[in-house]
N, C-alpha and C positions, 0 to 999 in steps of 0.2 A: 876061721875068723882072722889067721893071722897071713891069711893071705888078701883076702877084703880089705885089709888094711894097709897092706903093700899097695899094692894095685890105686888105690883111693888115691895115697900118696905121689904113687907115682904119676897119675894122671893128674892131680892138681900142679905137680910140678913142669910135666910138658904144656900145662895151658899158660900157666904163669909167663915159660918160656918163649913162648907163641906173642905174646902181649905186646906190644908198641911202646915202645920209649917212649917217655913224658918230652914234648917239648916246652921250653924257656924262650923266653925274651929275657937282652942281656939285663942284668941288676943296673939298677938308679938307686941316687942318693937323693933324701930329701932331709934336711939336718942331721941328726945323727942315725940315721933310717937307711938301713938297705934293702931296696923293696926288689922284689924279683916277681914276676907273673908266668903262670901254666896255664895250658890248655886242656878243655876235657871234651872232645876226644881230641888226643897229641897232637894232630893236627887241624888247625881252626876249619870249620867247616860253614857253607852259607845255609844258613839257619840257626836254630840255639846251639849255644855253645857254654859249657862251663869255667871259668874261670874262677882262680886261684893268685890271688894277689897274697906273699908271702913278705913278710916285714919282721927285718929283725934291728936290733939298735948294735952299733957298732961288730956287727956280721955275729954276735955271740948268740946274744939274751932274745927274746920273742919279746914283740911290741903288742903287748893284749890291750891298747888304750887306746886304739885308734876308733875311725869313724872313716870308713871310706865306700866310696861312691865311684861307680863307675859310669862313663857317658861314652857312646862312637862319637870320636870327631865328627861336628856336621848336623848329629843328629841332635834334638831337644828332651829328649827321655833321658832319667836321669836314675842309676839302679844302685839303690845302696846293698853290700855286701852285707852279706850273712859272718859272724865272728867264727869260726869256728876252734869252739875250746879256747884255753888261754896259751896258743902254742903261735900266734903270730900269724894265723891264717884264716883269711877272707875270702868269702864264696859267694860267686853270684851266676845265674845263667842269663845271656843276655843272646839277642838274636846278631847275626852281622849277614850282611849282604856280601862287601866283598870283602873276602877272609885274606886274599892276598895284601891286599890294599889300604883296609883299614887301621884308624888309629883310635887304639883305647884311653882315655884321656882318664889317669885315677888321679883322684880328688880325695887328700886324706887330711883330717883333722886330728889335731892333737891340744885338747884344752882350746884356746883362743887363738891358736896359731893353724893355720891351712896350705896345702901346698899340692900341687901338680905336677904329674908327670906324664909324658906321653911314650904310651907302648905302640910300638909302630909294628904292624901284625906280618908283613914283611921281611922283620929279623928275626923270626921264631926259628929258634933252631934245639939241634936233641940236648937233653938233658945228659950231665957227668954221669956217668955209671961209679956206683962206691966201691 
């Protein structure tokens, strides 16, 4: 058994290893918001794609109050994010045609106030290793 359990280990750890960097688009500010977007998979691809719009208030604390929506530049479909948990993170999958090219336009609300920012799919690059 307690070799099952090595083995188990160690093959979860060479797959882990195996796995793709997460990529980022650089952070925006939208008042006291720093919103940062991931891609699932790491690199955008044409078709669905997952995205990860991260928002935190003053780079600390997680912003669980928002309401955001995501659009392609261009396009009139209009996808609001999924919350996920109260950790500052918003999830949607959405399709893109060109993954080089495209601009994701999020649309966040906080109470009465709204605000825009454009992820340009272009500057995705690897995410910091901790």
């Amino acid at each position: 058994m307690k070799y099952v359990v090595t083995l188990a280990l160690c093959c979860f750890l060479m797959l882990t290893g195996c796995a793709e960097d997460s990529q980022r688009l650089p952070t925006q500010t939208w008042e006291n918001l720093f919103v940062t977007m991931e891609t699932r998979p790491p690199t955008a691809q044409r078709g669905m794609n997952e995205f990860l719009v991260i928002a935190n208030e003053e780079q600390v604390r997680a912003a669980s109050d928002l309401i955001v929506t995501l659009v392609v530049k261009g396009k009139e479909k209009r996808y609001q994010a999924i919350q996920d948990g109260h950790v500052g993170v918003y999830r949607r999958a959405i399709p893109l045609e060109d993954p080089a090219n495209d601009v994701i336009i999020v649309e966040i609300q906080r109470g009465e106030e709204t605000g825009y920012l454009e992820f340009h799919m272009s500057e995705q690059r690897p995410a910091k290793k901790n």
